[in-house]
C-alpha positions as CSV (number, residue, x, y, z in Angstrom):
1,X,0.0,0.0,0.0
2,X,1.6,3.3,-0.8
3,X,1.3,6.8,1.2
4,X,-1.5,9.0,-0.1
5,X,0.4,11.8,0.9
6,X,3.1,11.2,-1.0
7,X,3.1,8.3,-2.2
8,X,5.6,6.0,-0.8
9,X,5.7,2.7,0.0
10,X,4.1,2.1,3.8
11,X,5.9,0.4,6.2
12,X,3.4,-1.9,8.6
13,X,4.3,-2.2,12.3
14,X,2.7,-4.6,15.2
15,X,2.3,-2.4,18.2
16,X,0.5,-4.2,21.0
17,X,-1.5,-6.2,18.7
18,X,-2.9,-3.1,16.7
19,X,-1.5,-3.0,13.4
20,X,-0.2,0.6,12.1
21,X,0.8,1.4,8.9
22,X,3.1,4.1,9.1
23,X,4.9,6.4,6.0
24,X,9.0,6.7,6.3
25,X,9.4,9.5,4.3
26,X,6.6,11.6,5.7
27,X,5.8,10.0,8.8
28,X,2.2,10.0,8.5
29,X,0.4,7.0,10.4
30,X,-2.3,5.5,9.1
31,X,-5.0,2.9,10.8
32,X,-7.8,0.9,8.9
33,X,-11.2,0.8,10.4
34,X,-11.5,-0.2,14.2
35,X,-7.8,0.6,15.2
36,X,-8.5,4.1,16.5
37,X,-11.1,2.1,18.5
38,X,-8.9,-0.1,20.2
39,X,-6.4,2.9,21.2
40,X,-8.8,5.0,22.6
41,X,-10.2,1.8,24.8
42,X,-6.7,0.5,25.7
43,X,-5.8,4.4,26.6
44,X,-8.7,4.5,28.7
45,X,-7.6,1.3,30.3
46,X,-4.9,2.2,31.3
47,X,-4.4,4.3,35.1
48,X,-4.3,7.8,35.0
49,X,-1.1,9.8,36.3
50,X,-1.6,10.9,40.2
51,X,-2.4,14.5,40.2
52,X,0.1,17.6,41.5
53,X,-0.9,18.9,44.4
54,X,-0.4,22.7,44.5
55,X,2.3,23.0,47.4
56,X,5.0,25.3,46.8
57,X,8.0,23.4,46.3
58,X,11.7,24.3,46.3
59,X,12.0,24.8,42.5
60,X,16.0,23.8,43.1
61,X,15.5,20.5,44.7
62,X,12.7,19.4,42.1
63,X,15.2,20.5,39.1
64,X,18.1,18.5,41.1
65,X,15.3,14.8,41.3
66,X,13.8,15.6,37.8
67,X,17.0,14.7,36.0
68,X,17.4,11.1,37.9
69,X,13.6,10.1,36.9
70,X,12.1,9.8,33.6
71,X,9.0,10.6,32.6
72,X,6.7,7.6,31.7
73,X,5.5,8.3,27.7
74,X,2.4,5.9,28.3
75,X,0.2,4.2,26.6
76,X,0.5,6.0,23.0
77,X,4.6,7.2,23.8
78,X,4.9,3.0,23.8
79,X,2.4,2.6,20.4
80,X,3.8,4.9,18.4
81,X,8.2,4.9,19.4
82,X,9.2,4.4,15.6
């Protein structure tokens, strides 16, 4: 199957047992009928982030811990890492 953008040959990936056809030249992605489906449900699925509370932190001890932790992408950072 070729791009409709611009017409190059796709490339097919298996991501979590949802099939994505994705463009290398233009990086489009592109999904056949019922893929989108499954994303959204398996998003939803998936545990929400715990909220920020609003106490005011020391900004220089949070910028020293930020750089030792890294920031989970999730469930569409995983799907779509190509």
């Amino acid at each position: 199957m070729k791009c409709p953008n611009c017409n190059v040959a796709l490339i097919m990936a298996d991501r979590n047992g949802i099939e994505i056809d994705y463009c290398p030249d233009c990086r489009g992605i592109w999904l056949d009928r019922g893929e989108l489906d499954k994303i959204i449900d398996r998003s939803l699925q998936q545990p929400s982030a715990p909220q920020r509370d609003n106490y005011p932190h020391n900004e220089r001890y949070h910028s020293d811990k930020q750089s030792h932790y890294k920031k989970k992408n999730g469930f569409l950072g995983d799907l779509f890492d190509f």
